[in-house]
LUMZAGU-954652 format. One record per residue (C-alpha): x, y, z. Coordinates in steps of 0.1 Angstrom, whole numbers. Each point is the difference from the previous one (the first is absolute). Example, Ala and Ser with C-alpha at 12.3 -4.5 7.8 and 13.67 -1.06 7.14 Angstrom:
+-------+-------+-------+
!     x !     y !     z !
+-------+-------+-------+
!   123 !   -45 !    78 !
!    14 !    34 !    -7 !
+-------+-------+-------+
This chain:
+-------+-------+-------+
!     x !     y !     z !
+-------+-------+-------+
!   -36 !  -705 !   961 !
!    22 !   -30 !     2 !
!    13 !   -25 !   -25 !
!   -27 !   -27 !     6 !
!   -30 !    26 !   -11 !
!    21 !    13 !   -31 !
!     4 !   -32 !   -11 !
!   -36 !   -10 !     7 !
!    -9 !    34 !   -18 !
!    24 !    -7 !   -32 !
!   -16 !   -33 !    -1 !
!   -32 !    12 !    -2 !
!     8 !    25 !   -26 !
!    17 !   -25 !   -19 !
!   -26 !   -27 !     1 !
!    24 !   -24 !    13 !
!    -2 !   -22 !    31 !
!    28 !     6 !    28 !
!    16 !   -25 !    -5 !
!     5 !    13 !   -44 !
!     9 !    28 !     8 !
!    40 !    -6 !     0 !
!    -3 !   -18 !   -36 !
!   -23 !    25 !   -11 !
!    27 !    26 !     6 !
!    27 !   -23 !   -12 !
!   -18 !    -6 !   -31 !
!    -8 !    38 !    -4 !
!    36 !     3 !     8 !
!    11 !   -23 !   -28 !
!   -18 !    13 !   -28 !
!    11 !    35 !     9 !
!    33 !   -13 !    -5 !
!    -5 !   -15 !   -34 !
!   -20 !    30 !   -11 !
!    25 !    29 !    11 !
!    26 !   -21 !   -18 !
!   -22 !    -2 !   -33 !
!   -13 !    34 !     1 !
!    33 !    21 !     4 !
!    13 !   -22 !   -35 !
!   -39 !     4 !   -16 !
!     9 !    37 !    -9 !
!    33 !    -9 !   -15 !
!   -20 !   -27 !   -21 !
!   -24 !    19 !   -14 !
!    24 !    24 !   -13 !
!    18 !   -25 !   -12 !
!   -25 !   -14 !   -21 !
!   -10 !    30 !   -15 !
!    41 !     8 !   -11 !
!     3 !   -34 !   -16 !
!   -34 !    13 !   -20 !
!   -37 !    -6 !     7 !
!    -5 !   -13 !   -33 !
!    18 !   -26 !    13 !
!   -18 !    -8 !    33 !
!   -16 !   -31 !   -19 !
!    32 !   -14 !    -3 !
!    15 !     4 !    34 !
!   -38 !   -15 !    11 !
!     6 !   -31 !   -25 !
!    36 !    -5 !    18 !
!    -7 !    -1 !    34 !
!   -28 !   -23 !    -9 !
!    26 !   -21 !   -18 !
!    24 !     0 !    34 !
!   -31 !    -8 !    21 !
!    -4 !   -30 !   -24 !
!    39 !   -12 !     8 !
!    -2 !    10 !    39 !
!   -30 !   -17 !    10 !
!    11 !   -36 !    -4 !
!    33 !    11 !    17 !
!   -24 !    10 !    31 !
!   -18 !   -29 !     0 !
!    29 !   -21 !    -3 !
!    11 !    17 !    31 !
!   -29 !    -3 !    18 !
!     1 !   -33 !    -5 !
!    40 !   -10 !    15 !
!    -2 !    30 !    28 !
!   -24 !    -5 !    33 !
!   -21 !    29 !    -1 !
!    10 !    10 !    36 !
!    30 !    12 !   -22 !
!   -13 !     4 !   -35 !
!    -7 !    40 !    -2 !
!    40 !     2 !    15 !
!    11 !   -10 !   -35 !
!   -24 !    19 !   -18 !
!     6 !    31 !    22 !
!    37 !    -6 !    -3 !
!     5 !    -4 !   -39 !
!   -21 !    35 !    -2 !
!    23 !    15 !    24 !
!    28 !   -10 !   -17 !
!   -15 !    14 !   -37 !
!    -9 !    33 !    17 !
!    42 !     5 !    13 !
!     8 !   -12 !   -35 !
!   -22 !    26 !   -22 !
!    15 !    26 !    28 !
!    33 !    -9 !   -11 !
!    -9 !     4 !   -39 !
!   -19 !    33 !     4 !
!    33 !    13 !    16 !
!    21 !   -10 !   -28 !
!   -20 !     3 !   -28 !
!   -22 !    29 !     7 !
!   -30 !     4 !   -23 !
!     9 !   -28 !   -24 !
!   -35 !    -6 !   -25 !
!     0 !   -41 !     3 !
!     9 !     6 !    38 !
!   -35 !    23 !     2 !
!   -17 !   -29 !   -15 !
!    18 !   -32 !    18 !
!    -9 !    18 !    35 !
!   -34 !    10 !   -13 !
!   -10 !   -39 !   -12 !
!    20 !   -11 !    34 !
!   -24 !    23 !    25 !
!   -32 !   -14 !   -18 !
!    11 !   -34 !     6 !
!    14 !    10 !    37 !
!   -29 !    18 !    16 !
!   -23 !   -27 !   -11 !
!    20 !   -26 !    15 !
!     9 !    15 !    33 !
!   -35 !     8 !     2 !
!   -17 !   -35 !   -11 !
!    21 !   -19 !    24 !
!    -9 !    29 !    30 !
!   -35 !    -4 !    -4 !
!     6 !   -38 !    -6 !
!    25 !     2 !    35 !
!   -34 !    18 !    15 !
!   -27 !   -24 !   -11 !
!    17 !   -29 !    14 !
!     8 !    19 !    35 !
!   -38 !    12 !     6 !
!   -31 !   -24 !    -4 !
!   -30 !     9 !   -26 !
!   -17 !    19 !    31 !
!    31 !    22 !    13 !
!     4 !     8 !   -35 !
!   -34 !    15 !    -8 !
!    10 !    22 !    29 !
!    34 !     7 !     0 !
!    10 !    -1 !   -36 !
!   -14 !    37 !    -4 !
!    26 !    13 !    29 !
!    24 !   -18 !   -12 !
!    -4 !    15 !   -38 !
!     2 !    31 !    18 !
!    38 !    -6 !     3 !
!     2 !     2 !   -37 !
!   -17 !    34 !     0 !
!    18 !    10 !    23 !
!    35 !   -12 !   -17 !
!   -14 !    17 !   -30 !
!    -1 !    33 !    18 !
!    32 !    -4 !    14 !
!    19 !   -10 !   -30 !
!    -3 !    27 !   -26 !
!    -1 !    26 !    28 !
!    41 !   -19 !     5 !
!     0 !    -2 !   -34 !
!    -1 !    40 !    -1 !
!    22 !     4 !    31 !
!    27 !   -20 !   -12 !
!     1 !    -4 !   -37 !
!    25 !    32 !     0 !
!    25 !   -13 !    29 !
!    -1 !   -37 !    -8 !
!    -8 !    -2 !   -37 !
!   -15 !   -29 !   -14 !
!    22 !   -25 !    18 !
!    -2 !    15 !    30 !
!   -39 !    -8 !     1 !
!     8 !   -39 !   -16 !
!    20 !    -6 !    31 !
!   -27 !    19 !    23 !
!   -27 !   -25 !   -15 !
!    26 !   -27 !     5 !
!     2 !     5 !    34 !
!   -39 !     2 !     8 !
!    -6 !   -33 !   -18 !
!    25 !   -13 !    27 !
!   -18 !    13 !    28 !
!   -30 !   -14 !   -17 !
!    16 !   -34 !     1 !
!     4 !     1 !    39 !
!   -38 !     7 !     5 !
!    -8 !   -33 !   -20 !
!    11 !   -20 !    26 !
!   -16 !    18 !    29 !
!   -31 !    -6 !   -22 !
!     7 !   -38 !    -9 !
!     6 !    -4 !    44 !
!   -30 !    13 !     7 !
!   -24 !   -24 !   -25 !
!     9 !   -29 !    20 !
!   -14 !    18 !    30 !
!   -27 !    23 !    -8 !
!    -2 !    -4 !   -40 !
!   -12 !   -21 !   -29 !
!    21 !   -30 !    18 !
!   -10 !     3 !    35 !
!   -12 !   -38 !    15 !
!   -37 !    11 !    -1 !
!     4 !    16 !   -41 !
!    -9 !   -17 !   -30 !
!    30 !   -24 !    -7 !
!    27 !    11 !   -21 !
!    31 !   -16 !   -16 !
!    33 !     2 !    20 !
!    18 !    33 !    -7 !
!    32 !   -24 !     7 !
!    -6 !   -19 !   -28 !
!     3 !    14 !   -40 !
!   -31 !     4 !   -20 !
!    -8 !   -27 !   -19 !
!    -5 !     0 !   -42 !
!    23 !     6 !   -27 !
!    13 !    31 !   -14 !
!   -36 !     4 !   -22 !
!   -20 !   -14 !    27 !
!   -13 !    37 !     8 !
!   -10 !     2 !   -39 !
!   -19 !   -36 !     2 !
!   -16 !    14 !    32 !
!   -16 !    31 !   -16 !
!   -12 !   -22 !   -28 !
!   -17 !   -27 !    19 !
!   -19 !    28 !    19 !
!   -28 !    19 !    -9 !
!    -5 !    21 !    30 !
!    45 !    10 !    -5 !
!    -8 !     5 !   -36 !
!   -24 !    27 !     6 !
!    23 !    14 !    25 !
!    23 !     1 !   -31 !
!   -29 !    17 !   -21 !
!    -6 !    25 !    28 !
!    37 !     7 !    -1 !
!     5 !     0 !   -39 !
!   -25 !    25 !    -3 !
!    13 !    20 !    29 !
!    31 !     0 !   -23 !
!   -18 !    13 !   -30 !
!   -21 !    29 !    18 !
!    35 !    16 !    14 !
!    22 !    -7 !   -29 !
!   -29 !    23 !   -17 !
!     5 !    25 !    20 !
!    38 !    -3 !    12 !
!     2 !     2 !   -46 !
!   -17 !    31 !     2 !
!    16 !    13 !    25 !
!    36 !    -2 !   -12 !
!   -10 !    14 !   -28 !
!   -18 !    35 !    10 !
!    30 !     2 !    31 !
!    21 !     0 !   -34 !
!   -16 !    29 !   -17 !
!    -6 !    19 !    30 !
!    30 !    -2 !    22 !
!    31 !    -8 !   -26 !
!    23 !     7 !    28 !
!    11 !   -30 !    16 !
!     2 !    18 !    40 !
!   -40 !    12 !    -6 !
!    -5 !   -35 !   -11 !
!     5 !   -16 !    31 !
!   -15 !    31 !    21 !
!   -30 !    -8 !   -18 !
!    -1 !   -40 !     8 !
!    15 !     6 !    34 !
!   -31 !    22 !     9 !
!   -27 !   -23 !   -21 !
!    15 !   -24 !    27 !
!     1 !    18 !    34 !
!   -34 !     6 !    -8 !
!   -11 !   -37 !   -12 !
!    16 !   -12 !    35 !
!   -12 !    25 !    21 !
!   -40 !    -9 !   -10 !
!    12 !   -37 !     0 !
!    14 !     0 !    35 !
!   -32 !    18 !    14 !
!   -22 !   -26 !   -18 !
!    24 !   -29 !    12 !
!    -5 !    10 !    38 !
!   -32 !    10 !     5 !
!   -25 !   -16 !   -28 !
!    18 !   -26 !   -18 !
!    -3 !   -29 !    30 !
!   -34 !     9 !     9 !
!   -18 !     0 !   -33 !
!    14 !   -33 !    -8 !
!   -15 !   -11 !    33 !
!   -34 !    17 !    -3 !
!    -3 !    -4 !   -38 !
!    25 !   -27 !   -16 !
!    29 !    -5 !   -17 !
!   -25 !     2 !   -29 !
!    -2 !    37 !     7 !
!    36 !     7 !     2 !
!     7 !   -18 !   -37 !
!   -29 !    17 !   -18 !
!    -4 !    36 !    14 !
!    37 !    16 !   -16 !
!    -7 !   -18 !   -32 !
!   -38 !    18 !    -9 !
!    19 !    34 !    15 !
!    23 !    -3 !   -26 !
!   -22 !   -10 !   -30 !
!   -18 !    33 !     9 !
!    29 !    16 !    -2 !
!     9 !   -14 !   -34 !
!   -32 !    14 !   -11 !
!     9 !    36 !    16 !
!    35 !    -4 !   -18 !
!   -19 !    -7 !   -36 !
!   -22 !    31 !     2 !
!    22 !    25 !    12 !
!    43 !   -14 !    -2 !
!    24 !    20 !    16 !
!    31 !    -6 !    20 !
!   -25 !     9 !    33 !
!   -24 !   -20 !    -2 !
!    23 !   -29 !    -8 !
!    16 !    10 !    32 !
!   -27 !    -4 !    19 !
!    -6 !   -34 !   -15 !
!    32 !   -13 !     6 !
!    -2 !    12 !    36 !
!   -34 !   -14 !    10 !
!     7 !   -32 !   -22 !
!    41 !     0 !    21 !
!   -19 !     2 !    37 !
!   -31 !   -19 !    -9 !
!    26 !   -30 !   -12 !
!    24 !     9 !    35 !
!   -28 !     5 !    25 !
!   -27 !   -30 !   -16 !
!    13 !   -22 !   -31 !
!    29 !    -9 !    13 !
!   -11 !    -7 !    37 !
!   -31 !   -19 !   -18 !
!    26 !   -24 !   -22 !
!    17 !    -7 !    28 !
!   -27 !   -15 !    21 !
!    -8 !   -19 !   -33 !
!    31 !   -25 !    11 !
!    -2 !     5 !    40 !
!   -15 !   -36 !     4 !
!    17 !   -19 !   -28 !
!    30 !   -28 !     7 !
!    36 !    13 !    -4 !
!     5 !   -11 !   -31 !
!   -24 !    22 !   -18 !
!     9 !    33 !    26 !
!    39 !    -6 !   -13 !
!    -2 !   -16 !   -35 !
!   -36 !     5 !   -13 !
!     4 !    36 !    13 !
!    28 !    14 !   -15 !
!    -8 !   -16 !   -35 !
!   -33 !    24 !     2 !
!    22 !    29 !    15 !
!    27 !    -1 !   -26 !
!    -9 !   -16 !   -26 !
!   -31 !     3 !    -8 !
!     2 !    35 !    10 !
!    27 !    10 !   -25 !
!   -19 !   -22 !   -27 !
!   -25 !    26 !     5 !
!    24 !    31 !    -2 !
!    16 !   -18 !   -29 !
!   -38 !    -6 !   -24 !
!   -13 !    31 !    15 !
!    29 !    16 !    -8 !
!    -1 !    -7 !   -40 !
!   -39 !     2 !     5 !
!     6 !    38 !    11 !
!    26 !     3 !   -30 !
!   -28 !   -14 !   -23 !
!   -24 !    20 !     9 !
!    23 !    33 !    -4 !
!     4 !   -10 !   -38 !
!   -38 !     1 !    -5 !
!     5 !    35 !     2 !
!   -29 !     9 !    22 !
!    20 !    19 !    31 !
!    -8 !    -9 !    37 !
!   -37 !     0 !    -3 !
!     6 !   -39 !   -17 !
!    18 !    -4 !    27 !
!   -19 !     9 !    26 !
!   -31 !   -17 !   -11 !
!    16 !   -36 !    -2 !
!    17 !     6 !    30 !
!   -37 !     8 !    14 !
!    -9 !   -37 !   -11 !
!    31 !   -19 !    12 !
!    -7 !    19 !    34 !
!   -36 !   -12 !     3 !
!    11 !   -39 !    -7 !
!    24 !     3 !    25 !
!   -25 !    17 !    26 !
!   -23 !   -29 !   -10 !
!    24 !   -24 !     7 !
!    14 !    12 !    31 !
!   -36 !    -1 !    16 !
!    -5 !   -39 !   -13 !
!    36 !    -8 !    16 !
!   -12 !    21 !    33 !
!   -31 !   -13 !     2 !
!    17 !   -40 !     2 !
!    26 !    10 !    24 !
!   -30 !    16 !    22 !
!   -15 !   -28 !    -5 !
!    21 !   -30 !    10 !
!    14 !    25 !    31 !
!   -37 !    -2 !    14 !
!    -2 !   -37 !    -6 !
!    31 !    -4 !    18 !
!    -9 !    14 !    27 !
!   -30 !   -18 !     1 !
!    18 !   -32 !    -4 !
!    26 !     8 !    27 !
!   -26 !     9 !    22 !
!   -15 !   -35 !    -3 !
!    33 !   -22 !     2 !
!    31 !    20 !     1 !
!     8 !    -7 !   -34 !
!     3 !    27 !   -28 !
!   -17 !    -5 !   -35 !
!    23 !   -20 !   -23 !
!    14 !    14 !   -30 !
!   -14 !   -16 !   -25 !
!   -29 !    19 !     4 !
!    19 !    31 !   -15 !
!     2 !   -22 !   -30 !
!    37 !    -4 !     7 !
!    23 !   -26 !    -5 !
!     2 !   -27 !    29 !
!    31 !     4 !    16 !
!    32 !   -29 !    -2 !
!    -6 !   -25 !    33 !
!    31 !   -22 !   -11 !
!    28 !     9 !    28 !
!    28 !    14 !    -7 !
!    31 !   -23 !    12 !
+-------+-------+-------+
């Protein structure tokens, strides 16, 4: 068998045209990268948080929200000075550059108690960011069609990275210690970096900004808007502000669980080593189902039945499972729940969001996005977090619990379908339209915001 028929197999198998296949695998590539780096550090968090005390999760929750509330403008502002051929080098590099500085505190200060709660707040706010501005980096690479194909693969990466990382986690936690695996993480973010601008060469050819693509703003040039211009463009939008709803009640359904969680791993396992066994192998086991999902059904449902499908399937699994944890709660069964609610999010939610923003202008993939992914996320870990602390008072144990978290799970199932069902529905009207004249459906007809025309000078 020679290379060509591989490559036309892999294709195939991948859903991808020939000529995707090298970005696929660059993208796949990337988020491996990101995820390996996050997951080898994930184990060390959770620990973390439980030592400084999970009666005090609320309040680690309620800070990172409150640094997401002081970095966002800062990325913005950025955005808006830096071309974004070069934008993710600065973002990239200032987390590089935090990851060899906690290496050098954890080496001199050991298990300090405000150290374990600085680098827990700091990872919150740094895998959301590296994230956001991946999938941001991916949305304006690939058009709204190579996204509904590729974006599952490409996910993959993440599964895969999230295999990867706590099985290095394990490996290596003994012989490089804690900052040992900062500097490991460190150095996969770089290589993460190098595959951006593979990526960002290969839009102008075969991406979102090839000559016969639906225009797009120079990546030469900064983004325009102010440092709160992402906020204003969230507001001014109704189909971005239930892309916020979807996400806020994302937020609420796994700070639930996540809550519960901490709390019987607390009881259960006191010791801190059978702690993170125990969420290193609730997370082999979430990426392994994830990654098989990713590859083989993700990219095909959305193309048979919708992006409508992907955001409203994991949602009613888990408010069944709410139910389930009401009548019978035990550490098992809220395993399970967390596990199918981890790979339904991996495999289906999070591909689904992501085509949400495939066909939007730059300015709402960069700025609009990652005021939904940060914070508008960790305002929902914040309220959800006090909501879960609220409900504990009431004295009514997990079956409370469970039963509103059946609720919020069944709005956001609702909502996910609504969102799906426009973003299914503009995609067929664009291709209609682009089928008639060569011209894709404005945006406008997302209810979004009209992009700037003034020129930049």
């Amino acid at each position: 068998m020679n290379a060509l028929s591989i490559s036309q197999r892999l294709s195939t198998t991948l859903n991808a045209e020939p000529h995707e296949l090298r970005p696929s695998l660059m993208g796949f590539a990337l988020f491996f990268c990101l995820f390996t780096g996050y997951f080898m550090l994930r184990p060390i968090r959770e620990s973390l948080g439980i030592a400084a005390g999970v009666e005090n999760l609320q309040w680690l929750f309620t800070a990172t929200f409150f640094v997401m509330l002081a970095a966002v403008p800062l990325f913005a502002w950025l955005s808006s000075r830096v071309p974004r051929l070069h934008f993710i080098d600065w973002v990239y590099g200032f987390f590089c550059v935090n990851l060899l500085t906690f290496a050098a505190l954890f080496h001199l200060m050991g298990e300090s108690p405000w150290l374990a709660r600085v680098f827990y707040v700091w990872i919150s706010v740094y895998n959301l960011f590296v994230v956001s501005v991946g999938w941001s980096l991916m949305a304006d690479v690939f058009d709204a069609g190579q996204a509904k194909r590729l974006f599952a693969f490409i996910a993959a990466g993440a599964s895969v990275g999230g295999l990867v990382g706590p099985a290095l986690s394990a490996l290596l936690a003994a012989s490089l210690g804690e900052a040992g695996l900062m500097l490991l993480a460190g150095l996969l973010l770089g290589v993460g970096l190098a595959l951006k601008y593979s990526l960002m060469r290969w839009r102008e050819v075969g991406g979102a900004g090839r000559p016969d693509a639906v225009p797009a703003e120079s990546t030469r040039r900064p983004l325009p808007g102010n440092p709160f211009s992402g906020i204003t463009r969230v507001l001014k939008s109704s189909y971005l502000l239930g892309i916020a709803g979807f996400v806020v009640l994302l937020a609420t359904v796994t700070t639930f669980l996540y809550f519960e969680q901490a709390r019987l791993v607390a009881e259960l396992f006191p010791d801190r080593a059978a702690q993170i066994r125990v969420f290193g192998a609730i997370d082999v086991i979430v990426q392994a189902g994830a990654l098989l999902s990713q590859v083989f059904i993700t990219g095909r449902l959305a193309q048979k039945l919708g992006v409508r499908v992907l955001l409203a399937i994991v949602p009613l699994l888990v408010c069944l499972g709410f139910l389930g944890l009401a009548l019978a709660p035990s550490f098992a069964m809220l395993a399970a729940l967390m596990i199918v609610r981890r790979i339904g999010e991996y495999a289906f939610v999070r591909p689904g969001r992501e085509m949400l923003f495939a066909p939007l202008d730059a300015e709402s993939k960069y700025k609009a996005k990652n005021v939904i992914d940060t914070i508008v996320y960790r305002a929902g870990d914040a309220i959800s977090g006090w909501a879960k602390t609220a409900l504990d008072m009431l004295g009514q144990g997990a079956g409370l619990v469970a039963v509103v978290g059946a609720f919020c799970a069944l709005l956001w199932g609702l909502l996910g379908w609504q969102l799906g069902r426009q973003a299914d529905d503009r995609a067929e009207r664009a291709v209609g339209a682009k089928g008639a004249n060569g011209a894709a459906v404005p945006a406008r007809q997302l209810s979004l915001p009209r992009p700037s025309c003034r020129r930049r000078p």
